[in-house]
VEXMI-883146 format. One record per residue: y negated, x negated, z of N, C-alpha, C, O in turn; residue in one letter; residue number from 1. Coordinates in steps of 0.1 Angstrom, whole numbers, plus 5000, padded with zeros to 4 digits. Example, Ala and Ser with C-alpha at 12.3 -4.5 7.8 and 13.67 -1.06 7.14 Angstrom:
DOPA   n_north   n_east   n_up   ca_north   ca_east   ca_up   c_north   c_east   c_up   o_north   o_east   o_up   type   seq
DOPA      5057     4868   5078       5045      4877    5078      5033     4868   5078      5033     4858   5085      A     1
DOPA      5022     4872   5071       5011      4863    5071      5000     4871   5079      4989     4866   5080      S     2
END
This chain:
DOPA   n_north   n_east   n_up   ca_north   ca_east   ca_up   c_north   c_east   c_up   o_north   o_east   o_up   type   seq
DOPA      2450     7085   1318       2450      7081    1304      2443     7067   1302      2446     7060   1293      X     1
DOPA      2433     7063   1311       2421      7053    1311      2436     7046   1311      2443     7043   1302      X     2
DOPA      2438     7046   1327       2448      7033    1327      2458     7031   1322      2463     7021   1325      X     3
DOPA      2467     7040   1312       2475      7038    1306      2474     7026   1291      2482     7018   1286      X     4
DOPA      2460     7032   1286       2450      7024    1276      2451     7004   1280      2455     6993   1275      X     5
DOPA      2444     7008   1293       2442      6996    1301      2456     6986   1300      2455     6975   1296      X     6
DOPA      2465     6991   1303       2478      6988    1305      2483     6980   1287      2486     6968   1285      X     7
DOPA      2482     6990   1280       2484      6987    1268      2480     6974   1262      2488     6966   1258      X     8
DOPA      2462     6974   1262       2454      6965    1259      2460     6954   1268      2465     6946   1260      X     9
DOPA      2462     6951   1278       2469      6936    1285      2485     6936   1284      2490     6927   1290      X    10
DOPA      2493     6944   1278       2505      6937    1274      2504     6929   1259      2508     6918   1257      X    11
DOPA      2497     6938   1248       2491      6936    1240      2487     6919   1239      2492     6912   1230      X    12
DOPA      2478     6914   1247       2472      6904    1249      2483     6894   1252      2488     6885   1245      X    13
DOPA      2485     6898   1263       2502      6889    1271      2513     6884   1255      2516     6873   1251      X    14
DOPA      2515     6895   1250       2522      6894    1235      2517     6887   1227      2524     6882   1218      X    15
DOPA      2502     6886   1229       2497      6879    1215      2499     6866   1219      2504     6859   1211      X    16
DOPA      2497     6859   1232       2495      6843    1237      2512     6839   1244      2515     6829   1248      X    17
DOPA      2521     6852   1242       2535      6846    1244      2543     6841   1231      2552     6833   1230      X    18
DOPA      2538     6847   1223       2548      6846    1211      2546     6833   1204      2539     6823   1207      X    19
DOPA      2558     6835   1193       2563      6818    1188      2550     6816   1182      2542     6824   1177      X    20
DOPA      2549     6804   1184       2536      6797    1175      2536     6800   1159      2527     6802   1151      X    21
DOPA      2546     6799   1158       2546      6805    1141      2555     6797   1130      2563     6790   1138      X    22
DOPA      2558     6795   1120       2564      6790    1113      2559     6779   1102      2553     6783   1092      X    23
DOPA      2561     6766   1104       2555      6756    1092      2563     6751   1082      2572     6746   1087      X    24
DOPA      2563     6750   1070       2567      6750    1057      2559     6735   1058      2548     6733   1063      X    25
DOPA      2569     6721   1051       2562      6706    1050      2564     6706   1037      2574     6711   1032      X    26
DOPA      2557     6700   1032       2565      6694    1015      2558     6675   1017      2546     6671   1016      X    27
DOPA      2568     6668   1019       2560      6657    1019      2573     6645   1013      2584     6642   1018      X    28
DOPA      2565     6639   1000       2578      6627    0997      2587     6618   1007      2598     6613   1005      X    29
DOPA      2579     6617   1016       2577      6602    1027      2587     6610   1037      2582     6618   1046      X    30
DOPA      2602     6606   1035       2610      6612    1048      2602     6608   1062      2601     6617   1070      X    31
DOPA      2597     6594   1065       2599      6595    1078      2588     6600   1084      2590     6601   1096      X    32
DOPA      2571     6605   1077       2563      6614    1084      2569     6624   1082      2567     6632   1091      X    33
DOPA      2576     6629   1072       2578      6644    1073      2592     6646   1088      2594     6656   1094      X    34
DOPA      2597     6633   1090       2604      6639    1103      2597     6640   1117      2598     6648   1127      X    35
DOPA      2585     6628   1113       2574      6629    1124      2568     6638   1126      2565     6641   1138      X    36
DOPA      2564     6646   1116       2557      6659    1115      2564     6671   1120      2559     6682   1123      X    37
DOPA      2574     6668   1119       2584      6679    1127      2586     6680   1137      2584     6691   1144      X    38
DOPA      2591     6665   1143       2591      6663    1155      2582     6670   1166      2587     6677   1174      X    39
DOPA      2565     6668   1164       2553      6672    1167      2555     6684   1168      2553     6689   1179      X    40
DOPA      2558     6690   1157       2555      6702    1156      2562     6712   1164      2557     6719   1172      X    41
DOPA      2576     6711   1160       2587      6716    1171      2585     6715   1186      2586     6723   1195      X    42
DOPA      2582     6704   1187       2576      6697    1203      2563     6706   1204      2557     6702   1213      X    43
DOPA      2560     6714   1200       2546      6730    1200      2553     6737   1197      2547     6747   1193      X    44
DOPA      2568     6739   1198       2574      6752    1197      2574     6762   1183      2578     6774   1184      X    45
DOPA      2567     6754   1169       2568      6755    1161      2581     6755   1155      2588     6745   1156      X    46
DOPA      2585     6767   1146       2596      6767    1139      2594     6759   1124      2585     6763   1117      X    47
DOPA      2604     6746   1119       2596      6742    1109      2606     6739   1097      2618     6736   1098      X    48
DOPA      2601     6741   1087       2613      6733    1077      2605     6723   1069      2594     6727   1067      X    49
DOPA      2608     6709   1062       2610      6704    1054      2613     6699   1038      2622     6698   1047      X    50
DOPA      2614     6697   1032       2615      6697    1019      2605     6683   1014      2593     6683   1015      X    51
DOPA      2613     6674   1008       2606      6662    0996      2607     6663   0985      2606     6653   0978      X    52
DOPA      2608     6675   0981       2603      6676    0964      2601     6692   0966      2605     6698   0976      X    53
DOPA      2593     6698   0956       2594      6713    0952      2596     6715   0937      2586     6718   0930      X    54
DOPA      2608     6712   0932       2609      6714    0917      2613     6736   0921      2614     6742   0910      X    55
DOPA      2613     6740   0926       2615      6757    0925      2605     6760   0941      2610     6766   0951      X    56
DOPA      2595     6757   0940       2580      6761    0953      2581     6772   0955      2585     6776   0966      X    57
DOPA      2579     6781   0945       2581      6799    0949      2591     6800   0955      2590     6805   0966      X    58
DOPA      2599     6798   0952       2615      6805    0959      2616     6799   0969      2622     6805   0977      X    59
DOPA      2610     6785   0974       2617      6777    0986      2607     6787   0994      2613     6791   1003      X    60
DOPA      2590     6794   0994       2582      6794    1002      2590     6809   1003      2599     6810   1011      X    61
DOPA      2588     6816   0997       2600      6832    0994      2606     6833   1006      2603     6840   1015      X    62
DOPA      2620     6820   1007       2633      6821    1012      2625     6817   1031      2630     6823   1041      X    63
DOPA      2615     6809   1031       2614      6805    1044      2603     6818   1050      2607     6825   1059      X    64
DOPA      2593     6820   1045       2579      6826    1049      2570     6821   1060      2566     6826   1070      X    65
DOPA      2570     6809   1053       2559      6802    1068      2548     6811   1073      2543     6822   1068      X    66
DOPA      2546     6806   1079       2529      6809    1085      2518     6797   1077      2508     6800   1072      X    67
DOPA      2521     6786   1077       2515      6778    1073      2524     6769   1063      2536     6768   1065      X    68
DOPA      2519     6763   1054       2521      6755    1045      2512     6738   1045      2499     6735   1044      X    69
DOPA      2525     6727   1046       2514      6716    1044      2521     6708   1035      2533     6706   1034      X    70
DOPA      2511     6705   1027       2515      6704    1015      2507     6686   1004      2496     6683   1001      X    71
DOPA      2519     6678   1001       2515      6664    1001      2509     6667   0990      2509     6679   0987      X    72
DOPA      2503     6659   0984       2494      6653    0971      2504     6651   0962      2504     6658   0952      X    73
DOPA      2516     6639   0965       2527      6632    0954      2539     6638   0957      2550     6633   0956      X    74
DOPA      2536     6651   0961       2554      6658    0963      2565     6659   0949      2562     6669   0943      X    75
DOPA      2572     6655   0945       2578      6647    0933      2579     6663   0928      2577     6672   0935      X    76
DOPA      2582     6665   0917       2588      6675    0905      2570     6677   0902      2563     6668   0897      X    77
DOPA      2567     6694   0907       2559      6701    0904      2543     6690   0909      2534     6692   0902      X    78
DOPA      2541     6682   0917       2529      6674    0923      2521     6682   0934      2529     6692   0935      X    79
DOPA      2516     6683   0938       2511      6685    0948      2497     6702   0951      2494     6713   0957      X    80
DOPA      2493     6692   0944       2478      6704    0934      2485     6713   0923      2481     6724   0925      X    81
DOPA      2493     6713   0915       2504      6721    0911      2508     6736   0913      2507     6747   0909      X    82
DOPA      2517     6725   0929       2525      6730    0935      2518     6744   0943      2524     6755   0943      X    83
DOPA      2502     6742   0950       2496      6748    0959      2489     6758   0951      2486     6770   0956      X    84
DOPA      2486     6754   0938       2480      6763    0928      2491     6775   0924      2485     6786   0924      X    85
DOPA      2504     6776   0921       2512      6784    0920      2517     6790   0930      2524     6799   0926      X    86
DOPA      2516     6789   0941       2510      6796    0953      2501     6805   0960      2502     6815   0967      X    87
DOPA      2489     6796   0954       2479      6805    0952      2479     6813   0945      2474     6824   0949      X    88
DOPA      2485     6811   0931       2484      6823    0923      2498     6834   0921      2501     6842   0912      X    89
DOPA      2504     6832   0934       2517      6844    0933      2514     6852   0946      2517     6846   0957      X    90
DOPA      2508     6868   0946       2506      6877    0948      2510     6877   0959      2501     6879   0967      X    91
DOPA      2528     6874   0965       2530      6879    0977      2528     6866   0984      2531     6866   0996      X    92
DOPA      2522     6854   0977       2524      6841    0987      2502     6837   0991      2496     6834   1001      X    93
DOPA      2500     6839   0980       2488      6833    0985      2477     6838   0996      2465     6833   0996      X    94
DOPA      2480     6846   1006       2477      6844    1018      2481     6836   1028      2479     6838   1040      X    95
DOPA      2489     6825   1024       2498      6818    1033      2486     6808   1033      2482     6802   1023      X    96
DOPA      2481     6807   1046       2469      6790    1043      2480     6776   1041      2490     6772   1047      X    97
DOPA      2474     6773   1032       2481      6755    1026      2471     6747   1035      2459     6747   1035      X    98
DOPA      2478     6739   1042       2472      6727    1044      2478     6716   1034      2490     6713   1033      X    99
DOPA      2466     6709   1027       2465      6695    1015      2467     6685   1028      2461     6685   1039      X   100
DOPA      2476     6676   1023       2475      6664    1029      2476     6648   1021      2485     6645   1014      X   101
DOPA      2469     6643   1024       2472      6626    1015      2465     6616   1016      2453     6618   1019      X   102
DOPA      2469     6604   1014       2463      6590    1016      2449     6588   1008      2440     6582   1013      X   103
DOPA      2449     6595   0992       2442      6594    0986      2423     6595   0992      2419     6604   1000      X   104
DOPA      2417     6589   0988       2406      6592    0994      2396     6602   0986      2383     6602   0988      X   105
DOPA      2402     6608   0979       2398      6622    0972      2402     6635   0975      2399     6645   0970      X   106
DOPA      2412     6633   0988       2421      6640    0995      2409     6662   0995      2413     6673   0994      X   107
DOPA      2398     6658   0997       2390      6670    1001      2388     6675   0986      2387     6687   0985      X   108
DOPA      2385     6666   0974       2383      6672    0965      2398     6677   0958      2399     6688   0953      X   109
DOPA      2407     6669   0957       2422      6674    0959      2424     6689   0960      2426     6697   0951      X   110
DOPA      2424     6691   0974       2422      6701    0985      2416     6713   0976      2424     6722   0972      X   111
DOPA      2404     6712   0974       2394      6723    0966      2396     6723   0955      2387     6730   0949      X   112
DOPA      2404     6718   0947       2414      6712    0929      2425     6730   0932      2426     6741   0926      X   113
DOPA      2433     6724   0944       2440      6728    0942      2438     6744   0948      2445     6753   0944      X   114
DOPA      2429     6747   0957       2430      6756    0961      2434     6755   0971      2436     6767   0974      X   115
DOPA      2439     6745   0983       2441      6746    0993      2429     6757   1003      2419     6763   1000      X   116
DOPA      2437     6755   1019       2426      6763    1027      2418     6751   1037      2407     6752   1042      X   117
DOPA      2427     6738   1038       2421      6730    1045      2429     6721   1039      2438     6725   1032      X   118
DOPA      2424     6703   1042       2427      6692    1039      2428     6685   1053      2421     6687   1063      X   119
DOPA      2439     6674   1052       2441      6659    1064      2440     6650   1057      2445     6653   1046      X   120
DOPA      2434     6636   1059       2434      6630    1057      2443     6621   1062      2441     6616   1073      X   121
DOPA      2456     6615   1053       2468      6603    1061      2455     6591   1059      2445     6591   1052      X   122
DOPA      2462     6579   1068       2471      6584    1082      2456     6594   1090      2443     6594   1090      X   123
DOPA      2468     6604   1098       2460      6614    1107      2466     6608   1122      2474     6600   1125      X   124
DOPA      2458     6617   1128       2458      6613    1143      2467     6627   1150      2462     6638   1149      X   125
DOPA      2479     6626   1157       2488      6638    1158      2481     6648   1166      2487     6658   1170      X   126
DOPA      2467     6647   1170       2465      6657    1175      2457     6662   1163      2456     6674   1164      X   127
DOPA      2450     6658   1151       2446      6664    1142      2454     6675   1137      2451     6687   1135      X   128
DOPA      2467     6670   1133       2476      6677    1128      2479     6689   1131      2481     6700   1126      X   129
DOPA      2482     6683   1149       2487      6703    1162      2475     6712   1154      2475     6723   1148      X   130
DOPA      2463     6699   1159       2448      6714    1156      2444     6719   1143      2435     6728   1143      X   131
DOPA      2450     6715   1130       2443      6723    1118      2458     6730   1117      2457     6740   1110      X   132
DOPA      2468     6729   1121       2479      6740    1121      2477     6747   1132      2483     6758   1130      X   133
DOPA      2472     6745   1144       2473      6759    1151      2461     6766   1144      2461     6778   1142      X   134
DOPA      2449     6756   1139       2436      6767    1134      2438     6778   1123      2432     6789   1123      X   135
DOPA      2448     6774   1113       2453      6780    1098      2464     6793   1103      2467     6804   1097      X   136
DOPA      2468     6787   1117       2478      6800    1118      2466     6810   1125      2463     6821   1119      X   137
DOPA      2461     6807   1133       2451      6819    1145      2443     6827   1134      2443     6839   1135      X   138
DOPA      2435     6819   1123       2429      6823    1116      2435     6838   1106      2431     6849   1106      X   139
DOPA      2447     6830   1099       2461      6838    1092      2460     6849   1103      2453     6859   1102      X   140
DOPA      2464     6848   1110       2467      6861    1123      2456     6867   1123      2458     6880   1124      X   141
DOPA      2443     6864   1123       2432      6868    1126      2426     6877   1122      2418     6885   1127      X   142
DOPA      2430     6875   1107       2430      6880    1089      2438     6895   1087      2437     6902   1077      X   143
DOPA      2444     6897   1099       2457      6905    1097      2465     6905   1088      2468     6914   1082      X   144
DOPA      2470     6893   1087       2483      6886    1072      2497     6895   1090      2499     6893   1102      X   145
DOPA      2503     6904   1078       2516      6910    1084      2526     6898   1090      2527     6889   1081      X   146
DOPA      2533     6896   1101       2541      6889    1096      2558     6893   1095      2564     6901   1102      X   147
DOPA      2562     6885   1086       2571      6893    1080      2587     6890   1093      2595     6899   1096      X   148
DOPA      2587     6874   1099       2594      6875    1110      2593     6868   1122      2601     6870   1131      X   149
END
């Protein structure tokens, strides 16, 4: 029985450090970081989608279910702090960590406006970026947030 336990606990483990990295949701005006951002990210085996405006945020986050969310300051329709706050405040979404992102250099107070879980500061450095999205997902997982796929 010991070793059958034993067995469990290291496939278990094996499972946790083989699986997909997770799913990232972008909202960013600026096509060509948001393809850079992709790029990156995919290139970690991240599954990712896109979007330069959020005039309908619930439904787009609904339809995808990231793991993580990063989320611009000047995302056109709803804005940015908005956008992250209606998020926050819809039941099945707001355990999704938001990462705030923007040039602005109020970017952290931004961040804490909106209710984000963490802030970057543009321009970022692309390893910043890999490490506060793998931190927001491990963390998310860590939390026991289900995931749904």
């Amino acid at each position: 029985m010991c070793e059958l336990l034993l067995i469990l606990e290291t496939l278990k483990k094996f499972v946790k450090f083989t699986r997909m990295p997770g799913r990232v949701m972008i909202f960013d005006d600026d096509s060509d970081l948001l393809e850079v951002c992709s790029i990156v990210l995919r290139s970690k085996n991240y599954e990712v989608t896109g979007l330069n405006k959020c005039n309908d945020i619930l439904n787009e986050v609904r339809a995808f279910l990231p793991n993580v969310i990063l989320m611009d300051n000047w995302i056109p329709d709803a804005g940015g702090v908005n956008a992250t706050q209606q998020i926050k405040n819809d039941l099945s979404l707001k355990s999704i960590p938001v990462i705030f992102f923007s040039a602005n250099d109020r970017v952290q107070d931004l961040a804490v406006e909106a209710g984000a879980d963490f802030f970057l500061q543009k321009p970022f450095e692309i390893e910043e970026l890999e490490n506060v999205v793998s931190k927001a997902i491990t963390i998310h997982r860590q939390a026991g947030i289900k995931e749904t796929r």
